[in-house]
DRENPAFI-116355 format. One record per atom (N, C-alpha, C): residue number from 1; residue in three letters; x, y, z. Coordinates in steps of 0.2 Angstrom, whole numbers, always signed. Example, Ala and Ser with C-alpha at 12.3 -4.5 7.8 and 13.67 -1.06 7.14 Angstrom:
<recs>
<rec><i>1</i><aa>ala</aa><x>+66</x><y>-28</y><z>+39</z></rec>
<rec><i>1</i><aa>ala</aa><x>+62</x><y>-22</y><z>+39</z></rec>
<rec><i>1</i><aa>ala</aa><x>+66</x><y>-16</y><z>+39</z></rec>
<rec><i>2</i><aa>ser</aa><x>+64</x><y>-11</y><z>+35</z></rec>
<rec><i>2</i><aa>ser</aa><x>+68</x><y>-5</y><z>+36</z></rec>
<rec><i>2</i><aa>ser</aa><x>+64</x><y>+0</y><z>+39</z></rec>
</recs>
This chain:
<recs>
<rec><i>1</i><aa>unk</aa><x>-383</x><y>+138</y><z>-948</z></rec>
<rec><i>1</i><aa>unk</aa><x>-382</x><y>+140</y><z>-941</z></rec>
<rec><i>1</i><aa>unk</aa><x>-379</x><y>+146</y><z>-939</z></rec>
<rec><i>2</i><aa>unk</aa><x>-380</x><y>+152</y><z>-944</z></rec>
<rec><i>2</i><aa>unk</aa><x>-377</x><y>+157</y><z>-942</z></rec>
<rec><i>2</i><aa>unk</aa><x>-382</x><y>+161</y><z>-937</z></rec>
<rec><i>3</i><aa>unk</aa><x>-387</x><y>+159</y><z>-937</z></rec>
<rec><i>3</i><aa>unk</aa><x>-394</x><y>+164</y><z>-934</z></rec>
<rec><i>3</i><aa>unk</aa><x>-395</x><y>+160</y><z>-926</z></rec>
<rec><i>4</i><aa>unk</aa><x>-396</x><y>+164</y><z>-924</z></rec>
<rec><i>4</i><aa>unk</aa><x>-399</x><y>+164</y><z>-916</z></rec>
<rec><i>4</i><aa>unk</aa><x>-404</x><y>+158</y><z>-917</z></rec>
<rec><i>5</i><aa>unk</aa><x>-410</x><y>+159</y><z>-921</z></rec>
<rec><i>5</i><aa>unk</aa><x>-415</x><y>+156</y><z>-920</z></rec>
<rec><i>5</i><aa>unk</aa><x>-414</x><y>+148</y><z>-922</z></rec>
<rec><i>6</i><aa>unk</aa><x>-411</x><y>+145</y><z>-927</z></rec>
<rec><i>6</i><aa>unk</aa><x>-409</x><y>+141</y><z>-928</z></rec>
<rec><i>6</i><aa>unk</aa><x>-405</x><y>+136</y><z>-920</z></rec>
<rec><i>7</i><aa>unk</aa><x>-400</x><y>+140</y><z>-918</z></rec>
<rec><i>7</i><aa>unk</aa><x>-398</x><y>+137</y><z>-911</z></rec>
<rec><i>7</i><aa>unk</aa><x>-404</x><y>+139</y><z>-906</z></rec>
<rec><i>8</i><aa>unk</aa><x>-409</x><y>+141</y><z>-906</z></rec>
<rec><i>8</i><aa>unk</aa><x>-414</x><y>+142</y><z>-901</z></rec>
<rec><i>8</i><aa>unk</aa><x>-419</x><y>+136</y><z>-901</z></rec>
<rec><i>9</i><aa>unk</aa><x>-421</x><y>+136</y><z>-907</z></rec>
<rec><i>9</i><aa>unk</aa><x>-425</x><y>+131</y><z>-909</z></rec>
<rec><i>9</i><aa>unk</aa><x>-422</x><y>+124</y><z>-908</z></rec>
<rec><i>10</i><aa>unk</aa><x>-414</x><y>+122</y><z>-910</z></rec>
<rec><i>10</i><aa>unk</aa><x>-412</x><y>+116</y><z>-911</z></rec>
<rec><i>10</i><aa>unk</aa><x>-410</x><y>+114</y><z>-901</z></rec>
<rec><i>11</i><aa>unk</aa><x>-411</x><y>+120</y><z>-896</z></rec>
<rec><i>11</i><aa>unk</aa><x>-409</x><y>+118</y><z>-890</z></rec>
<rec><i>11</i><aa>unk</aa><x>-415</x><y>+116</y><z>-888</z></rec>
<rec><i>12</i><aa>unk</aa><x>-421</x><y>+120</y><z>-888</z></rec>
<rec><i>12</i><aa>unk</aa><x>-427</x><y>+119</y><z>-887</z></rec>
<rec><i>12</i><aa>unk</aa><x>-433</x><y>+111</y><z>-888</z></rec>
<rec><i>13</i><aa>unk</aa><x>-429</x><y>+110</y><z>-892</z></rec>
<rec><i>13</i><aa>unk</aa><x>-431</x><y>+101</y><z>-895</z></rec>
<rec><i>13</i><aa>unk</aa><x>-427</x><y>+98</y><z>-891</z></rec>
<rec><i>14</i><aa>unk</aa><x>-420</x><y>+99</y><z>-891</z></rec>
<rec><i>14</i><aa>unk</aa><x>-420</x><y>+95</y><z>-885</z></rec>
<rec><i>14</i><aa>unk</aa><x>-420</x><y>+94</y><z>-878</z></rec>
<rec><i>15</i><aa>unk</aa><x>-421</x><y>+98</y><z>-876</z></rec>
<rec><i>15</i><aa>unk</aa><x>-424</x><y>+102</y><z>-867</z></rec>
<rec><i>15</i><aa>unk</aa><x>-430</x><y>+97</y><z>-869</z></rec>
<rec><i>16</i><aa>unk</aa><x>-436</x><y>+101</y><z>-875</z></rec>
<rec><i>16</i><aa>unk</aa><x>-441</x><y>+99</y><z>-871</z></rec>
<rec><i>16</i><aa>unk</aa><x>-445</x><y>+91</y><z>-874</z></rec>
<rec><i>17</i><aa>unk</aa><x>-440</x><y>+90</y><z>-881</z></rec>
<rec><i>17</i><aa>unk</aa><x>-443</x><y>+81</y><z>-883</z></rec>
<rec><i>17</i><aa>unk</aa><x>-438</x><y>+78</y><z>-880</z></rec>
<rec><i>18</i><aa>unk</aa><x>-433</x><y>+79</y><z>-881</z></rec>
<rec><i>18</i><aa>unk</aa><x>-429</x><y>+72</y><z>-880</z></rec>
<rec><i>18</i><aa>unk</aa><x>-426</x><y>+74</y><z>-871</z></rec>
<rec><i>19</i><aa>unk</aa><x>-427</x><y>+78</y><z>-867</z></rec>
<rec><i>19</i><aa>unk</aa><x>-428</x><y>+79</y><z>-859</z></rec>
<rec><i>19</i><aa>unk</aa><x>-419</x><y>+79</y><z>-857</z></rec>
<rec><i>20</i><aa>unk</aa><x>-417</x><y>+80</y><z>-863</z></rec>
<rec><i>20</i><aa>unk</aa><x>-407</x><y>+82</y><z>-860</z></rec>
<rec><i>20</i><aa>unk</aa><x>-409</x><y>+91</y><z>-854</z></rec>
<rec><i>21</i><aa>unk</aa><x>-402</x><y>+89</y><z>-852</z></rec>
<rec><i>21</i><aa>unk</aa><x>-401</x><y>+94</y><z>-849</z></rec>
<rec><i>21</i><aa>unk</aa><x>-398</x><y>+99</y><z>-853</z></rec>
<rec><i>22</i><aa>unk</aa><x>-396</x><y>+105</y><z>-848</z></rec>
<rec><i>22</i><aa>unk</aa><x>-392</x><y>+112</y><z>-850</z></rec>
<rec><i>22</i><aa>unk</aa><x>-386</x><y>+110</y><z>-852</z></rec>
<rec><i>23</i><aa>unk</aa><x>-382</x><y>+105</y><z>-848</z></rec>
<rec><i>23</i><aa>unk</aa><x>-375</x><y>+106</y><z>-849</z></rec>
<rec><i>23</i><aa>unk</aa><x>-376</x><y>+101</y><z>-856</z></rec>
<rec><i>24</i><aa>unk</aa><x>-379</x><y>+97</y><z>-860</z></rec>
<rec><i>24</i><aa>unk</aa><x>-382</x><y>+95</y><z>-866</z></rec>
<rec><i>24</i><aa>unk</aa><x>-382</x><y>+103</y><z>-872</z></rec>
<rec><i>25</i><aa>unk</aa><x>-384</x><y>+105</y><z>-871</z></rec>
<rec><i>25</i><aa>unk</aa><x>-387</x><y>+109</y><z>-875</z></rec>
<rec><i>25</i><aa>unk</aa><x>-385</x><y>+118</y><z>-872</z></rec>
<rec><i>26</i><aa>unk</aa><x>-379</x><y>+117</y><z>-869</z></rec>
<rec><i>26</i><aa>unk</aa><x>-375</x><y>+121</y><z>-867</z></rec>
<rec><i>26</i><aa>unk</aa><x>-371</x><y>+127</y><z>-873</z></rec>
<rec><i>27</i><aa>unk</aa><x>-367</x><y>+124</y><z>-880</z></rec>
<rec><i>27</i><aa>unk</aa><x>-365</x><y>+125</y><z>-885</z></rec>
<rec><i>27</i><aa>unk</aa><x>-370</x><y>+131</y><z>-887</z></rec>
<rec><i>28</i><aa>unk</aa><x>-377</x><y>+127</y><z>-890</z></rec>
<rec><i>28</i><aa>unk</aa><x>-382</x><y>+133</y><z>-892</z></rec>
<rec><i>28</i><aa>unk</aa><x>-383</x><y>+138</y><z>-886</z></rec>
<rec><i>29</i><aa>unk</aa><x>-381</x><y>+138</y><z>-881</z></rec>
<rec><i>29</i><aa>unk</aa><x>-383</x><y>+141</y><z>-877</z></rec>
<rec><i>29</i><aa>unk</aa><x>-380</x><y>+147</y><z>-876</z></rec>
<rec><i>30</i><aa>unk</aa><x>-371</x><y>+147</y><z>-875</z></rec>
<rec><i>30</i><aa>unk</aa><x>-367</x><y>+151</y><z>-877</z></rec>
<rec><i>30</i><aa>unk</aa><x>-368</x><y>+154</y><z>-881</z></rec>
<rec><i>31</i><aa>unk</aa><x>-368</x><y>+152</y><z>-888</z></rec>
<rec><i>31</i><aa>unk</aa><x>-369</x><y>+156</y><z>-896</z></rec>
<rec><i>31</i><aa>unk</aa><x>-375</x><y>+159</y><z>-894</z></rec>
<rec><i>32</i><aa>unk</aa><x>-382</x><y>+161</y><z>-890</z></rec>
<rec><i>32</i><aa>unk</aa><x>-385</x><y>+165</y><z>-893</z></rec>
<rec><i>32</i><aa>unk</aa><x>-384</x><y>+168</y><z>-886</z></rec>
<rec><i>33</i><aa>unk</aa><x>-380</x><y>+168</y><z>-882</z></rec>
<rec><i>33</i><aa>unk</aa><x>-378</x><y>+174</y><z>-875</z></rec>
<rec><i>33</i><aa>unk</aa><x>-374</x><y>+179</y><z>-879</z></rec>
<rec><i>34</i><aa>unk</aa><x>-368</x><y>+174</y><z>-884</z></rec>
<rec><i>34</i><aa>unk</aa><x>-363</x><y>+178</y><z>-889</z></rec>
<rec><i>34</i><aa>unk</aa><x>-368</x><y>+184</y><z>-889</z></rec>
<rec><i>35</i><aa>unk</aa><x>-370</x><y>+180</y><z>-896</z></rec>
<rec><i>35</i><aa>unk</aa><x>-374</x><y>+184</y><z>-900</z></rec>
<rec><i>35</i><aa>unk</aa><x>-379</x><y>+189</y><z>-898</z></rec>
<rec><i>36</i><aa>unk</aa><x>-382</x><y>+189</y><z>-891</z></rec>
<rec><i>36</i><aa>unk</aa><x>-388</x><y>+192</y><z>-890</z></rec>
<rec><i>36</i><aa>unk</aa><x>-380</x><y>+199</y><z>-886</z></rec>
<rec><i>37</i><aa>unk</aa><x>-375</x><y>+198</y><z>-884</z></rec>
<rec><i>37</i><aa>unk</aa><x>-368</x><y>+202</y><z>-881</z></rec>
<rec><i>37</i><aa>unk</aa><x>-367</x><y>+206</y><z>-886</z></rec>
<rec><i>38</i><aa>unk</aa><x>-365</x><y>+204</y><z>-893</z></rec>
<rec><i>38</i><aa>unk</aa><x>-364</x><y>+205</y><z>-900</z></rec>
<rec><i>38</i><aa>unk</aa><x>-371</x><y>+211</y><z>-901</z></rec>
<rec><i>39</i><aa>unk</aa><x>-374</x><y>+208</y><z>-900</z></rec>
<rec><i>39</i><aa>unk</aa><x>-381</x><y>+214</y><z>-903</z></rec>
<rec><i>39</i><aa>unk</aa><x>-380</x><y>+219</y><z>-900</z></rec>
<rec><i>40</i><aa>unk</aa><x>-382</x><y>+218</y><z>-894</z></rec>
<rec><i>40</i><aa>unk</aa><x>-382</x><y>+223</y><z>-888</z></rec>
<rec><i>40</i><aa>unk</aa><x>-377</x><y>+228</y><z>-889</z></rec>
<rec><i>41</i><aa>unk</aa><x>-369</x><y>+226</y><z>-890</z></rec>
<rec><i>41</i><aa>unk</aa><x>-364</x><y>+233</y><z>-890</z></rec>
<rec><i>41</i><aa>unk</aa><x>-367</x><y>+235</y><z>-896</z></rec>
<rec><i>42</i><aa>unk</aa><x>-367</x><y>+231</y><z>-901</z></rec>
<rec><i>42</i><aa>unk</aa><x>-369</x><y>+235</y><z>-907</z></rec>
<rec><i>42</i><aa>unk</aa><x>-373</x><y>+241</y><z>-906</z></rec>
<rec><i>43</i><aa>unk</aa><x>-378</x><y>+241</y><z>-901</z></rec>
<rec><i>43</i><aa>unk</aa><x>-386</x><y>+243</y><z>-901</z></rec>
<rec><i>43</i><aa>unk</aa><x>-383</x><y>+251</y><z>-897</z></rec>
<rec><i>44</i><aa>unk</aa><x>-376</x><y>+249</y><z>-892</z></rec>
<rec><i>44</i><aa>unk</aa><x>-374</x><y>+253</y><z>-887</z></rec>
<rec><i>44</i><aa>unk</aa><x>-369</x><y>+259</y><z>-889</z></rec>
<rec><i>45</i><aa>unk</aa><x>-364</x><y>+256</y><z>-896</z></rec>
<rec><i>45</i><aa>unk</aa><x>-363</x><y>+260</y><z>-900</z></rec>
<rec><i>45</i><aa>unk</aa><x>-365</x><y>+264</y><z>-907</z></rec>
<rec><i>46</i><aa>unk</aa><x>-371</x><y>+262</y><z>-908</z></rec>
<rec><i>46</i><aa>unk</aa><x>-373</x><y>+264</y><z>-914</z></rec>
<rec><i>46</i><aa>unk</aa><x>-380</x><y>+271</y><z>-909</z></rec>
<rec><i>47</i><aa>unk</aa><x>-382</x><y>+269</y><z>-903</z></rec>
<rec><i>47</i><aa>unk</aa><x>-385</x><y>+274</y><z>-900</z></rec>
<rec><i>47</i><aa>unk</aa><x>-380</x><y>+278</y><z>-898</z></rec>
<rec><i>48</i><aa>unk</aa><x>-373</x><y>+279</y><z>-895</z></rec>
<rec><i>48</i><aa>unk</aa><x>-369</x><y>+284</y><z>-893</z></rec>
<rec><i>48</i><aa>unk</aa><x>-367</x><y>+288</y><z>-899</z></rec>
<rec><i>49</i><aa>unk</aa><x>-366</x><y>+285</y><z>-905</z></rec>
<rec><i>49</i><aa>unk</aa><x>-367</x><y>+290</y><z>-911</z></rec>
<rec><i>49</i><aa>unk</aa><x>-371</x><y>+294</y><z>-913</z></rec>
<rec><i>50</i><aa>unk</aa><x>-378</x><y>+293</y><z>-912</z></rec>
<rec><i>50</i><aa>unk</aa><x>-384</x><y>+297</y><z>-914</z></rec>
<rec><i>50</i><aa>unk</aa><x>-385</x><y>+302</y><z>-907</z></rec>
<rec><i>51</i><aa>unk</aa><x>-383</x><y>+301</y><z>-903</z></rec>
<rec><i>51</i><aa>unk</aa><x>-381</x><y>+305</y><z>-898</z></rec>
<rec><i>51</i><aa>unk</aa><x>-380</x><y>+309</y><z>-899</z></rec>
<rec><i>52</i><aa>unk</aa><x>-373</x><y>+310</y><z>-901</z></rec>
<rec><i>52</i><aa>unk</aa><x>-369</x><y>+315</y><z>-900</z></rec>
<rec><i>52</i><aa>unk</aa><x>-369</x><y>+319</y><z>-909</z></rec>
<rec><i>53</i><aa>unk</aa><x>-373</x><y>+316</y><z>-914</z></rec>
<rec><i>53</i><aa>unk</aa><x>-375</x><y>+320</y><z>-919</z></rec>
<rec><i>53</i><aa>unk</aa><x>-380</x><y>+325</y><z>-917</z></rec>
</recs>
């Protein structure tokens, strides 16, 4: 469960078979807003770098 896709997939099965709601499947939800937060400064520091090279 370290990868995004894994918690996409496992929130997904339950939305769309077993018909739970958000605040259900709320946990995987967070983890890939972290995770997509997490990428993105990565994406915004590693571009101010090459920048300024």
């Amino acid at each position: 469960y370290a990868f995004p896709y894994a918690h996409a997939i496992d929130a997904s099965r339950a939305i769309l078979i077993r018909g739970v709601g958000l605040e259900a499947v709320s946990s995987d939800l967070l983890f890939l807003v972290g995770w997509a937060v997490g990428i993105f400064a990565i994406g915004v520091i590693l571009f101010r770098r090459s920048m300024r090279s």
